[in-house]
N, C-alpha and C positions, 0 to 999 in steps of 0.2 A: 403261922403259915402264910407265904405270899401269894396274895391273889394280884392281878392286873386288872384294870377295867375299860372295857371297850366302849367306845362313844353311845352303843345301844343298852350298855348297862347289861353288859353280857361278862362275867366276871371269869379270868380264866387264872387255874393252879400252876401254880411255876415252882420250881426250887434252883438254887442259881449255885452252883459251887467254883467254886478254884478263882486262877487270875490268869490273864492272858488272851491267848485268842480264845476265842469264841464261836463255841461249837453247839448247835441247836441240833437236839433228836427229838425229832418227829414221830408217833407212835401210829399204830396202825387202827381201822374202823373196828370200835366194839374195844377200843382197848385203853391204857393208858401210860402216864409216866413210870409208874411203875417197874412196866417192864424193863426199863433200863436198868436196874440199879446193881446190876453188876459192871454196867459201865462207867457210871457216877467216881467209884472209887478209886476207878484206875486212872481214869481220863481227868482229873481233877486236882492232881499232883501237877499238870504241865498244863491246863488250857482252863478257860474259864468256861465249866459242862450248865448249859442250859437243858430242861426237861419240860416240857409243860402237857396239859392235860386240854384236848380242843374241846372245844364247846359241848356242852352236854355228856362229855366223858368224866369218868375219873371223881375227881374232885371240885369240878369246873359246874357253875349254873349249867341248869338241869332248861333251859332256854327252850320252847317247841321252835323258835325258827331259826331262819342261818344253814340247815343243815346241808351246805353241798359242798365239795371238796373246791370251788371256787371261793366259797366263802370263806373255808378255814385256814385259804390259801391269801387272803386279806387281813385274814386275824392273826394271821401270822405276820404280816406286816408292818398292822397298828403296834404289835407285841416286840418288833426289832423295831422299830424306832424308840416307842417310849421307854425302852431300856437304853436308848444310843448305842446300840450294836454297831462294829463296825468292820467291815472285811469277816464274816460268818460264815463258819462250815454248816452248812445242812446236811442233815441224816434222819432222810424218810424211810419208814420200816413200811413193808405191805402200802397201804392206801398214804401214810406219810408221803411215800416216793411222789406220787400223782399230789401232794398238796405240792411238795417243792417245786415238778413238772409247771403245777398253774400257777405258780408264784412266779416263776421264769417265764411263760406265756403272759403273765400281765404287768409284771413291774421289770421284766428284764434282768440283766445281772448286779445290779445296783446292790451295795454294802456286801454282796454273797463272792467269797474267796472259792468255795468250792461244793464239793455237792456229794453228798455217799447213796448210793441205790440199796436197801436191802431186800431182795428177795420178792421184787415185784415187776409184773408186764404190764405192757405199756397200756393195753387193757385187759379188763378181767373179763370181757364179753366175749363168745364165740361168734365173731363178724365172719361172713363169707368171704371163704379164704382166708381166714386167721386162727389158727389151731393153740394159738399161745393163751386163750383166756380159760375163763375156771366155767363161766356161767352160759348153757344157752337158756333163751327162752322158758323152757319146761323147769329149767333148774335154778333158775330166780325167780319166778310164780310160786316155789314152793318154798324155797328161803326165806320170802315175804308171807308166806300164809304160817311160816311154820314159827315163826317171831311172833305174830299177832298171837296164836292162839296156845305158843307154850316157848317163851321166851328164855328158862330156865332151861329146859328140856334140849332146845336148840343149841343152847353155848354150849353146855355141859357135853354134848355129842360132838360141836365143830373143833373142840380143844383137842381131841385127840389127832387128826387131820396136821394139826400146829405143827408136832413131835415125828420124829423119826421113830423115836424107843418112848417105852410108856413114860413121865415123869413119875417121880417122889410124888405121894399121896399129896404132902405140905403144900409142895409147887403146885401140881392141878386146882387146889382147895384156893390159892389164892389172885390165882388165875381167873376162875369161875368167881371167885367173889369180886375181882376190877371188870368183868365183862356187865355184869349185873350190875352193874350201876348206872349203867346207861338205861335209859325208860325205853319200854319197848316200842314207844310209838318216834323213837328219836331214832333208834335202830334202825326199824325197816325204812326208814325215809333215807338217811346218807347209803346205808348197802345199797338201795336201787343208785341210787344217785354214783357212788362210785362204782356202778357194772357197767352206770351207761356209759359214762366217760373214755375217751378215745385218745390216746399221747403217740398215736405211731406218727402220724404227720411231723408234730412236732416237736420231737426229740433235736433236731437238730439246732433249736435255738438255744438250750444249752452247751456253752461257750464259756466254760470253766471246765479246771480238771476234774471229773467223777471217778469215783471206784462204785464198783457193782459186783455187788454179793449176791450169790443167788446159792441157796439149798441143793442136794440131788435128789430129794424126792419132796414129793408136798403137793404144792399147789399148784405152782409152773416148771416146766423141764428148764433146765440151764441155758439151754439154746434162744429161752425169751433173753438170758441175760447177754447171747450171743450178739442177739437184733438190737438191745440197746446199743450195743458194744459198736455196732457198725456203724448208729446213727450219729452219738456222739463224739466230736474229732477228737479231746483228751481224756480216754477212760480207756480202764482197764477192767477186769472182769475176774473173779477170784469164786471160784465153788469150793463149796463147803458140805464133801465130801459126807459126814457124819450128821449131816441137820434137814432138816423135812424147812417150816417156814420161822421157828424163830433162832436164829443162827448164834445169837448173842448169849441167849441162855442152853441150849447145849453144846454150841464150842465154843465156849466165851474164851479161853485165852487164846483161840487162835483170832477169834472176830477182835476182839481188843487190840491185840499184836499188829493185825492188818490192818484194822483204822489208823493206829498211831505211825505207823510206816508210812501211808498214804500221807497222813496230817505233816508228816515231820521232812516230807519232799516237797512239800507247797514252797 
């Protein structure tokens, strides 16, 4: 299995398939490469499918520091270069989205050809006057108390939230098993971390084409995928009519079909 090693000796899971261009999916907090692997096979025929697992996810060291989506928006840097990436699709799922967000806030558009959104607002915080996040106050005090003292108990309840329709026993069982893998004191630190984070300001410095997928029900309304839509000048916006928040695994051939159309107009 291929690991990477970051100059802190922070060791991260990659799986590298196909030839061509080159496309990185970014997973979301609490989750890992995993999730993708109905994408792997399709997308792997035409472009060269990168996956990898951030820090403390997955298969990746179990690291206590690094955790904030700035970070792993650096680790994703160290990780395109020492591979020699070059002209890269990124596809950030959930909190993925905000790693690509601060990767474009800190290194620019530099090696990245273009950028996919899945199914994430620009913040997950309810700021005054912003009705598009998932978290006020009251309800990230308790996400954080509710990790520390039953870390099991919490994923096992937030997986169903994921799903529009209940999943296959199979699917939930290996879901909850890549969620728990993360240590719960790695957990509660990047979720605060990604509630606080704020991307409405700067949406606009992304300045490549995007597509943005957003779910009809879940975690944010469609209309967050509205407000990206208006900030960035080349993006489109595609709802997915039959999916709550992971799009890939209950409409994977339409999510697949729509990436590759998006990829195949660059």
């Amino acid at each position: 299995m291929p690991y990477l090693t970051l100059e802190d000796n922070t060791q991260l899971f990659y799986e590298d398939h196909g030839q061509g261009q080159p496309v990185l999916f970014i997973h979301g907090v609490m989750m890992s490469s995993k999730f993708f692997q109905k994408q792997v096979p399709y997308f792997q025929k035409n472009y060269r499918v990168l996956t990898v697992d951030l820090r403390g996810h997955g298969q990746s060291s179990k690291v206590e520091h690094g955790h904030t989506v700035a970070q792993y928006a650096r680790d994703m840097k160290a990780f395109i270069e020492q591979l020699d990436l070059k002209d890269v699709i990124l596809v950030g799922w959930s909190m993925g989205a905000f790693v690509v967000w601060d990767y474009i806030n800190q290194f620019g558009r530099e090696n990245i050809k273009a950028t996919t959104v899945v199914d994430q607002s620009p913040s997950d915080y309810i700021w005054p006057g912003w009705d598009f996040g998932a978290f006020d106050f009251e309800a990230i005090k308790g996400v954080m108390q509710a990790i520390q003292e039953d870390q099991h108990g919490f994923n096992a309840e937030f997986i169903h939230g994921m799903y529009k329709e209940k999943p296959e026993q199979a699917e939930y069982d290996w879901v909850l098993e890549e969620m728990n893998k993360l240590p719960a004191s790695i957990e509660s630190t990047i979720v605060f971390n990604q509630t606080a984070v704020d991307y409405r300001d700067t949406l606009g410095n992304v300045t490549v084409p995007t597509l943005i997928c957003f779910g009809s029900v879940g975690f944010f309304p469609v209309e967050a995928g509205a407000y990206i839509q208006e900030r960035i000048p080349e993006s489109r916006l595609v709802a997915f009519e039959n999916s709550s928040h992971l799009l890939f695994l209950e409409e994977t051939e339409k999510f697949n079909q729509t990436l590759d159309e998006f990829f195949s107009s660059l």
